[in-house]
PDB file of N, H, CA, C and O in Angstrom:
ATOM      1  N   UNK A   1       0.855  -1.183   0.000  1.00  0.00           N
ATOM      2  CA  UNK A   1       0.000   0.000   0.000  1.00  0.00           C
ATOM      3  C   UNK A   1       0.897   1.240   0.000  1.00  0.00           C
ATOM      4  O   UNK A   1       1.859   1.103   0.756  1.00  0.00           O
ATOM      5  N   UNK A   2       0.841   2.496  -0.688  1.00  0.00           N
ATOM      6  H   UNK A   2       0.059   2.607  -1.302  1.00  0.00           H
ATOM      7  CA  UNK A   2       1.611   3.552  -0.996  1.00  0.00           C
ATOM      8  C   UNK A   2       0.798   4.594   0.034  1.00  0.00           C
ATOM      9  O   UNK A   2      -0.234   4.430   0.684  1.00  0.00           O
ATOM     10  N   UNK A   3       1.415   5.369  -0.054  1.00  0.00           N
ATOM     11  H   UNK A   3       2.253   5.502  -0.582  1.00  0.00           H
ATOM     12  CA  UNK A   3       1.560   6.995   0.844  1.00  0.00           C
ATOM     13  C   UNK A   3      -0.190   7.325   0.563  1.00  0.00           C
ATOM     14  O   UNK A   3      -1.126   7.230   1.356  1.00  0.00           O
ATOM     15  N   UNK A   4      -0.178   7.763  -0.965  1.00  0.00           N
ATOM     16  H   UNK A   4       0.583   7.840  -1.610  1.00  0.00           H
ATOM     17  CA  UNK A   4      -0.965   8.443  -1.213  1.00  0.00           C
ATOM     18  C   UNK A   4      -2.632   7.422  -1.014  1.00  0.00           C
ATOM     19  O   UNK A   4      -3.715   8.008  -1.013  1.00  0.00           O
ATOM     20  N   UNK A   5      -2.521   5.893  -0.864  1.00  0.00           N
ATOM     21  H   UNK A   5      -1.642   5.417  -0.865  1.00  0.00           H
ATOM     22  CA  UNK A   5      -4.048   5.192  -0.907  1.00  0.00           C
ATOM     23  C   UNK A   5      -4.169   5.499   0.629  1.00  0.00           C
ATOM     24  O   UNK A   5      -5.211   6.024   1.020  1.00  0.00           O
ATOM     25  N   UNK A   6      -2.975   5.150   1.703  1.00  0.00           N
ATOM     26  H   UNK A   6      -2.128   4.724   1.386  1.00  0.00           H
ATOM     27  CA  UNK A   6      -3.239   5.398   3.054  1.00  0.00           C
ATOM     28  C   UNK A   6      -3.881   6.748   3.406  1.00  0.00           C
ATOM     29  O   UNK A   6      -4.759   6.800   4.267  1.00  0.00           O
ATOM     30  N   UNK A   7      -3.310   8.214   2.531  1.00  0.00           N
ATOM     31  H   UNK A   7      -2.596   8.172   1.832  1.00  0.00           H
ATOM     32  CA  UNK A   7      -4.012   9.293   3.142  1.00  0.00           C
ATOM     33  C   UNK A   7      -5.506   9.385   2.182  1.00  0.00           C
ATOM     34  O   UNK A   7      -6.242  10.369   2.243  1.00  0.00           O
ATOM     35  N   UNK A   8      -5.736   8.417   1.475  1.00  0.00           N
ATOM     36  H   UNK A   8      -5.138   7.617   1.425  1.00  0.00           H
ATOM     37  CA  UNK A   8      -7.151   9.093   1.113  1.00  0.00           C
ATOM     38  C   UNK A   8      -8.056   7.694   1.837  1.00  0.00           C
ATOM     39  O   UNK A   8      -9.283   7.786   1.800  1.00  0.00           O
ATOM     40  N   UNK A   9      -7.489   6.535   2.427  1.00  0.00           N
ATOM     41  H   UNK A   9      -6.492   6.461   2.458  1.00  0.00           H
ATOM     42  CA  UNK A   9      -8.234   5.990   3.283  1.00  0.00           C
ATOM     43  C   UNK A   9      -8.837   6.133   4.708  1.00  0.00           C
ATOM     44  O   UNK A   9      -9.914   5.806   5.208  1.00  0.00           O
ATOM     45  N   UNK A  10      -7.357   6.949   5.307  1.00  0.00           N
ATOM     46  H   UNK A  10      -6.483   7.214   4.900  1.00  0.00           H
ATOM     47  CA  UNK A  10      -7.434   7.516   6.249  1.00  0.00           C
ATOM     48  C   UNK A  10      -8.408   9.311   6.085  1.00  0.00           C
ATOM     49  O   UNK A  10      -9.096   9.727   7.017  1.00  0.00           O
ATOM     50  N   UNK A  11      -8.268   9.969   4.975  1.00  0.00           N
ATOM     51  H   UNK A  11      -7.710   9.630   4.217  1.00  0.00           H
ATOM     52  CA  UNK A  11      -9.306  10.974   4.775  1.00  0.00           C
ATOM     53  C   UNK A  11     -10.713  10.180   4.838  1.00  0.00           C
ATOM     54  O   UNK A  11     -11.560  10.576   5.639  1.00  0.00           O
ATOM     55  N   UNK A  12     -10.939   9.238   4.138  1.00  0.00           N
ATOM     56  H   UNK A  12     -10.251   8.916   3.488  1.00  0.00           H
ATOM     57  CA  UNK A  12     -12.454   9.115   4.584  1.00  0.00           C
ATOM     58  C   UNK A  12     -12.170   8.368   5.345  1.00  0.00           C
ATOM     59  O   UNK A  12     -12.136   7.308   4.720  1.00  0.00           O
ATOM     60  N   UNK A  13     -11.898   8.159   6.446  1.00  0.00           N
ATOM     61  H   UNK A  13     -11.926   9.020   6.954  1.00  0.00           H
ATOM     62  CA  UNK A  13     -12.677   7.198   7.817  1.00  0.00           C
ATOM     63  C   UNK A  13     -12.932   8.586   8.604  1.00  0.00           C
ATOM     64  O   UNK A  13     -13.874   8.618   9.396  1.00  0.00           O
ATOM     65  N   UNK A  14     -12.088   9.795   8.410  1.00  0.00           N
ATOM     66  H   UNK A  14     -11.322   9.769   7.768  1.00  0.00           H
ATOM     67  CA  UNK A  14     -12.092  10.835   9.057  1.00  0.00           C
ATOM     68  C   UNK A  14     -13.281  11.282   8.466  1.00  0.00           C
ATOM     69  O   UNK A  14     -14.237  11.327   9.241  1.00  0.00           O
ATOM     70  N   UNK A  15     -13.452  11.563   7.515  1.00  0.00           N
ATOM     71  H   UNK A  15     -12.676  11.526   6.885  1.00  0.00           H
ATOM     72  CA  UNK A  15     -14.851  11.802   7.120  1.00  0.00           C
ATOM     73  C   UNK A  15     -16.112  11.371   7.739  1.00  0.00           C
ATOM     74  O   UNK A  15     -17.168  11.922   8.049  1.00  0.00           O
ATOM     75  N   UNK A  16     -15.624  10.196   7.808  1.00  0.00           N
ATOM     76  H   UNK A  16     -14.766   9.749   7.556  1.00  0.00           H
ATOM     77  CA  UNK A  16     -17.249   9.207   8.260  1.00  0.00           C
ATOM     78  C   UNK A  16     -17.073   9.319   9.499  1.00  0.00           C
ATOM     79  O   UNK A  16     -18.204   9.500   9.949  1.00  0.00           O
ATOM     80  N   UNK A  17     -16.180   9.324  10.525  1.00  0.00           N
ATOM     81  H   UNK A  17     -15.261   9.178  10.159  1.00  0.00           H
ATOM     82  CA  UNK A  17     -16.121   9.396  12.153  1.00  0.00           C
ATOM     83  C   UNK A  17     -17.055  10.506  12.425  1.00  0.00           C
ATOM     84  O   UNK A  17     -17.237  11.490  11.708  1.00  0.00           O
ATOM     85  N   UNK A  18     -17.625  10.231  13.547  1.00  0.00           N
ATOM     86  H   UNK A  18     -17.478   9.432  14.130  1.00  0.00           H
ATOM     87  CA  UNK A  18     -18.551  11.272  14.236  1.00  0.00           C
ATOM     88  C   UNK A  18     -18.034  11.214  16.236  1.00  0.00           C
ATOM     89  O   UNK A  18     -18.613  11.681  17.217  1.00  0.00           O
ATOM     90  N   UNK A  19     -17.398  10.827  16.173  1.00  0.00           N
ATOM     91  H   UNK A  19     -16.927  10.447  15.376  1.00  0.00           H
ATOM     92  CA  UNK A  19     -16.723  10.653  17.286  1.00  0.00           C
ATOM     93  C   UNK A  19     -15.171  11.591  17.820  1.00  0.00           C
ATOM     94  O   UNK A  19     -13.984  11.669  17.503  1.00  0.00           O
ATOM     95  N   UNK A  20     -15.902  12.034  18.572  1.00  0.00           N
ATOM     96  H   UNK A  20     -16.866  11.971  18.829  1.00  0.00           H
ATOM     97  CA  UNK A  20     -15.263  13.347  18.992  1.00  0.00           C
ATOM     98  C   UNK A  20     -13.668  12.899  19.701  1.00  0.00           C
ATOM     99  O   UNK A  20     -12.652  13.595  19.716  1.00  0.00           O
ATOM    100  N   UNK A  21     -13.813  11.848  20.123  1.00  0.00           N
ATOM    101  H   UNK A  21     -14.638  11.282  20.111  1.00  0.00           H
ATOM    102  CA  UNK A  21     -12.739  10.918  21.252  1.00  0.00           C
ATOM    103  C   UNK A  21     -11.894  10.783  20.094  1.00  0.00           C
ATOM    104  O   UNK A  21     -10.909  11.522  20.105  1.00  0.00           O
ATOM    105  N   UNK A  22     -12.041   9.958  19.009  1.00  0.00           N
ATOM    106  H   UNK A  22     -12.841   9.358  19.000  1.00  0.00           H
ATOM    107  CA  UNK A  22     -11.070   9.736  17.870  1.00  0.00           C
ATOM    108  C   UNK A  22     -10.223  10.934  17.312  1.00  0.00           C
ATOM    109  O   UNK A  22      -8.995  10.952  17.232  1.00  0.00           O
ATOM    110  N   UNK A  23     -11.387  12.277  16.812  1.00  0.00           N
ATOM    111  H   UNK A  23     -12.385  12.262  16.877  1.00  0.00           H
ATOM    112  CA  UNK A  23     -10.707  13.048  16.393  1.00  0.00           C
ATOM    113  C   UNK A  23      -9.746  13.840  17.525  1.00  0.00           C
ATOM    114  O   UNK A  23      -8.792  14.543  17.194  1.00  0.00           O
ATOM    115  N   UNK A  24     -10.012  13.690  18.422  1.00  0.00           N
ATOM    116  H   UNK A  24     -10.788  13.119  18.691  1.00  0.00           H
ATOM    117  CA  UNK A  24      -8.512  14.394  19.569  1.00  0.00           C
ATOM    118  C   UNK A  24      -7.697  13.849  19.482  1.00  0.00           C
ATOM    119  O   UNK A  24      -6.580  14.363  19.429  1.00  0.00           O
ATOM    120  N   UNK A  25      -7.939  12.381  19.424  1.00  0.00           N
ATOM    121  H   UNK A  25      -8.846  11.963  19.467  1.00  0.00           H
ATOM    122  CA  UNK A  25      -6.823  11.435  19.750  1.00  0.00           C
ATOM    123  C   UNK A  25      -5.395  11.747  18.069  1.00  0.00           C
ATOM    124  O   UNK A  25      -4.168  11.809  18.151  1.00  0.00           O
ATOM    125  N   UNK A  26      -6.211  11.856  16.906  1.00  0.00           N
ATOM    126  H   UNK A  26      -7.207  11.805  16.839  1.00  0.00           H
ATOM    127  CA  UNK A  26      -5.890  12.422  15.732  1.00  0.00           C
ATOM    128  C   UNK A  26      -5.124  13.548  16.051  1.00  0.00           C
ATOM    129  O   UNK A  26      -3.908  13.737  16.045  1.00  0.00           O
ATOM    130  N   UNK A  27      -6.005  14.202  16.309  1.00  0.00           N
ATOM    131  H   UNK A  27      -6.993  14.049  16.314  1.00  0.00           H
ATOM    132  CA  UNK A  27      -5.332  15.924  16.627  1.00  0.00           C
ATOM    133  C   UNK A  27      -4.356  15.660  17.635  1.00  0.00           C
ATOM    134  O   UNK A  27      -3.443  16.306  17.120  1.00  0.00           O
ATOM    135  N   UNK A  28      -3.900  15.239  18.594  1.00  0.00           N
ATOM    136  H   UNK A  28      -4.642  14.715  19.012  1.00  0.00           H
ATOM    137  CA  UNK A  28      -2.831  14.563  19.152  1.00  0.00           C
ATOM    138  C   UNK A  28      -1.783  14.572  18.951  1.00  0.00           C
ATOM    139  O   UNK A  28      -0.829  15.209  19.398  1.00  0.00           O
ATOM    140  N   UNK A  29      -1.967  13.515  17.927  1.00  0.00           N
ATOM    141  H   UNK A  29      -2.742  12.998  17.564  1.00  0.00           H
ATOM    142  CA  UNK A  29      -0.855  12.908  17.256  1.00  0.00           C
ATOM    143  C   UNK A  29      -0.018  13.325  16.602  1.00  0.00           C
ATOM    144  O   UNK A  29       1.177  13.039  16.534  1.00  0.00           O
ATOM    145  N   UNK A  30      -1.011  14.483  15.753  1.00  0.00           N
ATOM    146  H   UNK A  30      -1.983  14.715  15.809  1.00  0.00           H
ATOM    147  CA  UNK A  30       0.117  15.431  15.001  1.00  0.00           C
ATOM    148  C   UNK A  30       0.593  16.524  15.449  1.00  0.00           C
ATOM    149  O   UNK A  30       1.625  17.142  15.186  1.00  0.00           O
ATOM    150  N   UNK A  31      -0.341  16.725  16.224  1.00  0.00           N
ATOM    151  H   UNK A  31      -1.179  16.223  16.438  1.00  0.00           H
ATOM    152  CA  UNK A  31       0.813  18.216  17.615  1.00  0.00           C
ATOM    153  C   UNK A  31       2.017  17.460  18.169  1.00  0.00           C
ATOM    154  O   UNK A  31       2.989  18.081  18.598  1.00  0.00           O
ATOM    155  N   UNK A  32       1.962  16.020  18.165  1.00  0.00           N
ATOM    156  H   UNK A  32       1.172  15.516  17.816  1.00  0.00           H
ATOM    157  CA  UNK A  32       3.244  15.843  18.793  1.00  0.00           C
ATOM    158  C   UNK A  32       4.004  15.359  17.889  1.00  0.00           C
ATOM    159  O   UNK A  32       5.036  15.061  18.490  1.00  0.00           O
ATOM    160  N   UNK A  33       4.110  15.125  16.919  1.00  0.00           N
ATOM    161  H   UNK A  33       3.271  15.368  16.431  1.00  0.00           H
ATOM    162  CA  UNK A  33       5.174  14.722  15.724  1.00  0.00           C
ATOM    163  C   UNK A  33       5.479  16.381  15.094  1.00  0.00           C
ATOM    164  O   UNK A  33       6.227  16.517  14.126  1.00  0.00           O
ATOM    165  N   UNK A  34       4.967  17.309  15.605  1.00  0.00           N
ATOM    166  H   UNK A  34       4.359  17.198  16.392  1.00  0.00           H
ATOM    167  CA  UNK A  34       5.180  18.717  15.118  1.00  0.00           C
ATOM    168  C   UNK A  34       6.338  19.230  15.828  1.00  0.00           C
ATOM    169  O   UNK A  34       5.878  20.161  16.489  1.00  0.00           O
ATOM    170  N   UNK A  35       8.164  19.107  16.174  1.00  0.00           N
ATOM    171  H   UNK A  35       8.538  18.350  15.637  1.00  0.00           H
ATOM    172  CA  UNK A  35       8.677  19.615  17.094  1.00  0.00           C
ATOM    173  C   UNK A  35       8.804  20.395  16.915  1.00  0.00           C
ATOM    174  O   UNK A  35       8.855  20.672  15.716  1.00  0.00           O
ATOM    175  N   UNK A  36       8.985  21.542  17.961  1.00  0.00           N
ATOM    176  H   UNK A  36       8.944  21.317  18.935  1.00  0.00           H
ATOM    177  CA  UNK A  36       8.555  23.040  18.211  1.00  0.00           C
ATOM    178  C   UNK A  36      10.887  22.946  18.443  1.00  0.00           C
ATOM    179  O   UNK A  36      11.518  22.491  19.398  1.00  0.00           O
ATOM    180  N   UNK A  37      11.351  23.491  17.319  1.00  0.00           N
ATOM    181  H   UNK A  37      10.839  23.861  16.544  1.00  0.00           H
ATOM    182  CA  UNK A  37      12.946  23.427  17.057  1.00  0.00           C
ATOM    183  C   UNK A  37      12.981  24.794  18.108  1.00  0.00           C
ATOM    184  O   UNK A  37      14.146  24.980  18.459  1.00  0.00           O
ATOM    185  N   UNK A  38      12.210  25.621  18.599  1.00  0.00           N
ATOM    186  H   UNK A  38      11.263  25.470  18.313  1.00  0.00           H
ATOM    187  CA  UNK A  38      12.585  26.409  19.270  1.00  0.00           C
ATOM    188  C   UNK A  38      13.089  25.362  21.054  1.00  0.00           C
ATOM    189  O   UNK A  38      14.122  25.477  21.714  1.00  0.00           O
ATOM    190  N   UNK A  39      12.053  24.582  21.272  1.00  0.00           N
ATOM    191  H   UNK A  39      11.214  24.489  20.736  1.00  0.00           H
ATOM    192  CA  UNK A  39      12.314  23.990  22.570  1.00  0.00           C
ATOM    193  C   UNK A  39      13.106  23.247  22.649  1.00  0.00           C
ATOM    194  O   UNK A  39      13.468  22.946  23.786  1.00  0.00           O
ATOM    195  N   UNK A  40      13.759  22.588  21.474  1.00  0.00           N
ATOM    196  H   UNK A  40      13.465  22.833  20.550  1.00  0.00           H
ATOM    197  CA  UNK A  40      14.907  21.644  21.223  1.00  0.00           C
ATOM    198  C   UNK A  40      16.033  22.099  21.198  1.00  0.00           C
ATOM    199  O   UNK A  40      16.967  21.304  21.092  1.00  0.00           O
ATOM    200  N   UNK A  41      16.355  23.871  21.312  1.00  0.00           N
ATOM    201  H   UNK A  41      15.597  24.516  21.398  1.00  0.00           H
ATOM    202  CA  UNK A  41      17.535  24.373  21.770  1.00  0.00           C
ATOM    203  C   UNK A  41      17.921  24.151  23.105  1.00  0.00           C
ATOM    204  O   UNK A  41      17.259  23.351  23.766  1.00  0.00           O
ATOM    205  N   UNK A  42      18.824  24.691  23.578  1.00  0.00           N
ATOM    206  H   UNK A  42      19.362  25.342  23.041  1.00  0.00           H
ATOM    207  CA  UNK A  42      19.633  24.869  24.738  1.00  0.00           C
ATOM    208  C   UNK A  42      19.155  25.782  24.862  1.00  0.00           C
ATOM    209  O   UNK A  42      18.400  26.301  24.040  1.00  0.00           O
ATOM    210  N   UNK A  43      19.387  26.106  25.650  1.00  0.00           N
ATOM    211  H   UNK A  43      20.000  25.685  26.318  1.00  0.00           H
ATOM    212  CA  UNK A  43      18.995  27.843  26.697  1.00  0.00           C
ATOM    213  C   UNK A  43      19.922  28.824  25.882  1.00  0.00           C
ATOM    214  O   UNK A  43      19.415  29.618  25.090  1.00  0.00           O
ATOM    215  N   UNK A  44      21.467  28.759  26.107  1.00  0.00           N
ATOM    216  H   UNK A  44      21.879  28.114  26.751  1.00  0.00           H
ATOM    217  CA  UNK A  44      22.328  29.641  25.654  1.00  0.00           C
ATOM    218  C   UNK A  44      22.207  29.621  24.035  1.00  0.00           C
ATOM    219  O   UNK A  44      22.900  30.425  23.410  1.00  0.00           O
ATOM    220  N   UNK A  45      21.510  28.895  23.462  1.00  0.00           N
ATOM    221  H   UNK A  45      20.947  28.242  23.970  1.00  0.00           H
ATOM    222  CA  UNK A  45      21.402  28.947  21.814  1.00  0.00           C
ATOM    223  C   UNK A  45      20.320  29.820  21.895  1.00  0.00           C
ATOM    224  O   UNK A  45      20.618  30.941  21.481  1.00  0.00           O
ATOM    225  N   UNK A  46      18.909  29.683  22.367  1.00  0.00           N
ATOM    226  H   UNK A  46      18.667  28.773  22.703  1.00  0.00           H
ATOM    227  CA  UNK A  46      17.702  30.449  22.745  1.00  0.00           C
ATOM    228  C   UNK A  46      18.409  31.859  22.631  1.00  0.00           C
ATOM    229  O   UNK A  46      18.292  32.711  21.751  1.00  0.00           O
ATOM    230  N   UNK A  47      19.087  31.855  23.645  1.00  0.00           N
ATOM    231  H   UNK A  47      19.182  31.162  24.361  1.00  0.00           H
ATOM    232  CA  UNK A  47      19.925  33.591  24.524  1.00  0.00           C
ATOM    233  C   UNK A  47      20.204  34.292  23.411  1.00  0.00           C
ATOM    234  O   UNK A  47      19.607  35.265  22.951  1.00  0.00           O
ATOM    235  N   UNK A  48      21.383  33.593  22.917  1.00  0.00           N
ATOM    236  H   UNK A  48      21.869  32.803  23.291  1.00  0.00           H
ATOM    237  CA  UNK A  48      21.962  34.254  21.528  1.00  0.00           C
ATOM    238  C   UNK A  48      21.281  34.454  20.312  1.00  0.00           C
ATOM    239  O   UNK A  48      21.760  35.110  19.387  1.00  0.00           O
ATOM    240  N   UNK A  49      19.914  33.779  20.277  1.00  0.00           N
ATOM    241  H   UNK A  49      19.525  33.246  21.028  1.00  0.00           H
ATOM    242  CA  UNK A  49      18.878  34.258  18.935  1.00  0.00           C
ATOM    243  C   UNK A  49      18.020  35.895  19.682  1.00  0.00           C
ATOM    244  O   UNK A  49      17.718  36.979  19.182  1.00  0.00           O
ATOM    245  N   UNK A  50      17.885  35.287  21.105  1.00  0.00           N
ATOM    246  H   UNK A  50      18.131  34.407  21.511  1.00  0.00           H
ATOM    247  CA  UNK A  50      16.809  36.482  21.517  1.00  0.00           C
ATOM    248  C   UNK A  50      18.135  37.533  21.632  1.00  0.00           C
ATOM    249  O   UNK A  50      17.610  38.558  21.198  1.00  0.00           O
ATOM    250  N   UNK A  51      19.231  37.824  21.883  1.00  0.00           N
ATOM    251  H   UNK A  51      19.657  36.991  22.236  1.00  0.00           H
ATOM    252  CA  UNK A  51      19.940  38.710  21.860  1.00  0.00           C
ATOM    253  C   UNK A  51      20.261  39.972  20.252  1.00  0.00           C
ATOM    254  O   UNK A  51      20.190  41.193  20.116  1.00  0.00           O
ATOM    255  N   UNK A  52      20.705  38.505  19.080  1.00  0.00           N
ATOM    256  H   UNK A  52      20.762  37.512  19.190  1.00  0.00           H
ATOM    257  CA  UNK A  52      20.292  39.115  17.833  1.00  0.00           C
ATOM    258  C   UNK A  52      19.215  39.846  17.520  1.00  0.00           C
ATOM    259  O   UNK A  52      19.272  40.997  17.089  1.00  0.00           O
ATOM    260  N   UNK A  53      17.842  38.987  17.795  1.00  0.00           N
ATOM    261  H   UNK A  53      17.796  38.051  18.146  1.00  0.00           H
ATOM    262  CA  UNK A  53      16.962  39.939  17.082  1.00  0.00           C
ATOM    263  C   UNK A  53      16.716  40.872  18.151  1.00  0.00           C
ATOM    264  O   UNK A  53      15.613  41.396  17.997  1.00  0.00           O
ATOM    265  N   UNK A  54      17.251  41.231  19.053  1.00  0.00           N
ATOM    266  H   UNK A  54      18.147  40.806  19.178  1.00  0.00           H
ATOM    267  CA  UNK A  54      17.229  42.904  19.866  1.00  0.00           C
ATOM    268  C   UNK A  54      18.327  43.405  19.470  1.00  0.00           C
ATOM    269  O   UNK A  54      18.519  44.484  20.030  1.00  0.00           O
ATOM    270  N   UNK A  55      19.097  43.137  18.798  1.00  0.00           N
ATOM    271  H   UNK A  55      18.941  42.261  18.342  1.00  0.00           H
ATOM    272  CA  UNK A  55      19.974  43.938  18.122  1.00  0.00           C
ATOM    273  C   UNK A  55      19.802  44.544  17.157  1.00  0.00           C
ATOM    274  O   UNK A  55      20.184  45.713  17.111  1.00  0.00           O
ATOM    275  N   UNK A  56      19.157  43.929  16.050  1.00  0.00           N
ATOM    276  H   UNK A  56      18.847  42.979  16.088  1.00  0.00           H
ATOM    277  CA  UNK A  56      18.270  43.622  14.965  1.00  0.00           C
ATOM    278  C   UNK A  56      17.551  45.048  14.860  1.00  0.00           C
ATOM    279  O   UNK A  56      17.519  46.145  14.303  1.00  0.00           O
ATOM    280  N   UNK A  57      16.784  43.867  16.195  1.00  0.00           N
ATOM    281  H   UNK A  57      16.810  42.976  16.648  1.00  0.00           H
ATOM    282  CA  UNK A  57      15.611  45.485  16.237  1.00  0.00           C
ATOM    283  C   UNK A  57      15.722  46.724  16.217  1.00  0.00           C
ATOM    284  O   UNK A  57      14.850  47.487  15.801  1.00  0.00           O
ATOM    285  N   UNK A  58      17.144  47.154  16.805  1.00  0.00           N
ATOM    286  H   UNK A  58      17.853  46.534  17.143  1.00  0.00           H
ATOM    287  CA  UNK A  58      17.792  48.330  17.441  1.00  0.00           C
ATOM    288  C   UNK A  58      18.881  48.610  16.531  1.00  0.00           C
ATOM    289  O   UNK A  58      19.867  49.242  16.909  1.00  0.00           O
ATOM    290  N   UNK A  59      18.743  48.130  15.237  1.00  0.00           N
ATOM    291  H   UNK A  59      17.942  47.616  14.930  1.00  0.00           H
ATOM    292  CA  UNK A  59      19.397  48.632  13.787  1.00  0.00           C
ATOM    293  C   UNK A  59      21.052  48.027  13.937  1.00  0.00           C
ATOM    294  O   UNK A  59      21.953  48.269  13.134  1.00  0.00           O
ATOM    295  N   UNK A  60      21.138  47.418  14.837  1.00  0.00           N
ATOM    296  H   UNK A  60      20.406  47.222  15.490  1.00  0.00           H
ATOM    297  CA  UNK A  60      22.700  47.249  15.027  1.00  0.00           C
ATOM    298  C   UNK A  60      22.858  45.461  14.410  1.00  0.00           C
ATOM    299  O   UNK A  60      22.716  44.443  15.088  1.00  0.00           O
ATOM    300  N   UNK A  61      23.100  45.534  13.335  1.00  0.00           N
ATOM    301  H   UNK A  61      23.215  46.360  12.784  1.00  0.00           H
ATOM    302  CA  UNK A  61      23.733  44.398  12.435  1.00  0.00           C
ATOM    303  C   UNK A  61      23.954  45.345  11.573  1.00  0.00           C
ATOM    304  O   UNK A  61      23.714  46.546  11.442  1.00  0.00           O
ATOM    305  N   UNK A  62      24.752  44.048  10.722  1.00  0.00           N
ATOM    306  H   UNK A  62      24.947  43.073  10.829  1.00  0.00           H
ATOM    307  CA  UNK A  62      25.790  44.361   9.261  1.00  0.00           C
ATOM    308  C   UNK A  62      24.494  43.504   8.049  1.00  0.00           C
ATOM    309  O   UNK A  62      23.738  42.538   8.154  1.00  0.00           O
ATOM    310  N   UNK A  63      24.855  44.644   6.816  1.00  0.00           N
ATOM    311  H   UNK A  63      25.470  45.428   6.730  1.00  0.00           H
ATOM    312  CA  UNK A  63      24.246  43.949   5.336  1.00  0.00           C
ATOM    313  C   UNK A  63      24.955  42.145   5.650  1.00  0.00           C
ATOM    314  O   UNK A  63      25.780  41.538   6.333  1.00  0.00           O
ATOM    315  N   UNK A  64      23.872  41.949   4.543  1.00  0.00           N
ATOM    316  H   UNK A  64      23.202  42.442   3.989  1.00  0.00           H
ATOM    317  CA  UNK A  64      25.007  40.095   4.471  1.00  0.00           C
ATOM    318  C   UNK A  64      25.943  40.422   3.468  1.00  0.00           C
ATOM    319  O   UNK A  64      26.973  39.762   3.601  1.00  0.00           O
ATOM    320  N   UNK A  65      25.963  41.391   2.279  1.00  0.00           N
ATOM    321  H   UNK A  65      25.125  41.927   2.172  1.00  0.00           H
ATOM    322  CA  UNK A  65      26.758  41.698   1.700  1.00  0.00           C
ATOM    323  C   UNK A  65      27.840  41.831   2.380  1.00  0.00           C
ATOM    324  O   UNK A  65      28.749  41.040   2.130  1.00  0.00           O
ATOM    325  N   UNK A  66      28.031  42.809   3.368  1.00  0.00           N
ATOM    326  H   UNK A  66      27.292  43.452   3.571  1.00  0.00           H
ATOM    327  CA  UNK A  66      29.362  43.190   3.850  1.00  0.00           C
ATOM    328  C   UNK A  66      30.030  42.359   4.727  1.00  0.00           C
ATOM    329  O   UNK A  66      31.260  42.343   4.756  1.00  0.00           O
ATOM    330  N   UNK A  67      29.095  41.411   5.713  1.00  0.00           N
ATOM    331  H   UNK A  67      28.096  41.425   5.689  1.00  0.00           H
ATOM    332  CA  UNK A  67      29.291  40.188   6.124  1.00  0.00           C
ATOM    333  C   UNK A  67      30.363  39.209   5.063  1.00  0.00           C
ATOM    334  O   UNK A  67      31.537  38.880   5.229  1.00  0.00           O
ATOM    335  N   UNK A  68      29.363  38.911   3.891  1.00  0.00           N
ATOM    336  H   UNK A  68      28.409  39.178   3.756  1.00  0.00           H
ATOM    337  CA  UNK A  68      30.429  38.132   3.272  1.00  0.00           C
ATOM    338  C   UNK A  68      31.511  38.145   2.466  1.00  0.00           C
ATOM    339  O   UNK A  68      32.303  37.272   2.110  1.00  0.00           O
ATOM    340  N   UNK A  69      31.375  39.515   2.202  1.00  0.00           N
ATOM    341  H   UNK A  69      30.731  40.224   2.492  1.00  0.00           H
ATOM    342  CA  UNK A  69      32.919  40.501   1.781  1.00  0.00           C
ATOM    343  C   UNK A  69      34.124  39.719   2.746  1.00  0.00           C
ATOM    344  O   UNK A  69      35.126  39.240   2.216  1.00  0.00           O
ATOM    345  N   UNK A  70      33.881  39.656   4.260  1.00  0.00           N
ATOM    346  H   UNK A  70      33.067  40.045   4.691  1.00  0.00           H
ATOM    347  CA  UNK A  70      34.778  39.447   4.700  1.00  0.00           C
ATOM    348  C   UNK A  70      35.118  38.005   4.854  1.00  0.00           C
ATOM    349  O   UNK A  70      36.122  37.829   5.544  1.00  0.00           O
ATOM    350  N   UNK A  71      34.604  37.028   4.442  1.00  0.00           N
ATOM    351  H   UNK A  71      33.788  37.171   3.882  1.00  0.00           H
ATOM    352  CA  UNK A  71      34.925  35.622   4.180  1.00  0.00           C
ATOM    353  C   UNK A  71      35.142  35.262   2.306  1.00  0.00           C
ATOM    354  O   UNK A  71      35.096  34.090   1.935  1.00  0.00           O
ATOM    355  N   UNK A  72      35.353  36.323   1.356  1.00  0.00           N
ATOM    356  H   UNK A  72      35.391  37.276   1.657  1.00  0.00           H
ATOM    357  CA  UNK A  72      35.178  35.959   0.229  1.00  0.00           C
ATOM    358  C   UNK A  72      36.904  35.874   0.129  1.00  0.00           C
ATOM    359  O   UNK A  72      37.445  35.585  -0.938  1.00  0.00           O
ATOM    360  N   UNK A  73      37.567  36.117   1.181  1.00  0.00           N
ATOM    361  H   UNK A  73      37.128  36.352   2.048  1.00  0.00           H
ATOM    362  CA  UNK A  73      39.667  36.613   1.031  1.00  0.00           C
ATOM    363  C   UNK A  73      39.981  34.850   1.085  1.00  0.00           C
ATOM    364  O   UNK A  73      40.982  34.329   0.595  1.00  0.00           O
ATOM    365  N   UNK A  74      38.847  34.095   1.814  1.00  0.00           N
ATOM    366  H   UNK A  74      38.033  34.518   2.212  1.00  0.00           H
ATOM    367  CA  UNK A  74      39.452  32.864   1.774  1.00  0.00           C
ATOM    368  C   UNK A  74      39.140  32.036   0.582  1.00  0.00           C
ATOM    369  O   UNK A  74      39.601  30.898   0.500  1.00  0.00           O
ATOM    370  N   UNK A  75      38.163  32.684  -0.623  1.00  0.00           N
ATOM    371  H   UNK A  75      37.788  33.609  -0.556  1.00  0.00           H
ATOM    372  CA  UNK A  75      38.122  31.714  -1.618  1.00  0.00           C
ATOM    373  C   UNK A  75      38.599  32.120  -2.954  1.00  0.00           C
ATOM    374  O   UNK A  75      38.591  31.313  -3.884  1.00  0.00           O
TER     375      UNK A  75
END
């Protein structure tokens, strides 16, 4: 059985369910196969994104142009 017969078998049983218990249990399932890559950091990785974009915010970064001006001497 391929990808695509499972999701249109699984679309209609979802269709035909009237059972409220099933569809949570559904809805479930895919909130948790959804990882949230923010909570899968470290703290100090977290720190250093929330630090950038207040920097960001507060106009203090470089173009990426001029950024990569300075790594283009090594190629």
């Amino acid at each position: 059985m391929n990808i695509e017969t499972t999701k249109l078998e699984l679309m209609h049983l979802l269709l035909q369910t009237q059972k409220e218990s099933i569809l949570k249990k559904l809805k479930a399932v895919f909130e948790e196969e959804q990882a949230d890559w923010w909570n899968e950091m470290s703290q100090d990785e977290q720190d250093e994104i929330k630090t950038g974009l207040a920097q960001a915010d507060k106009g203090e970064y470089k173009a990426n142009e001029t950024v990569m001006k300075r790594f283009d001497k090594w190629h």
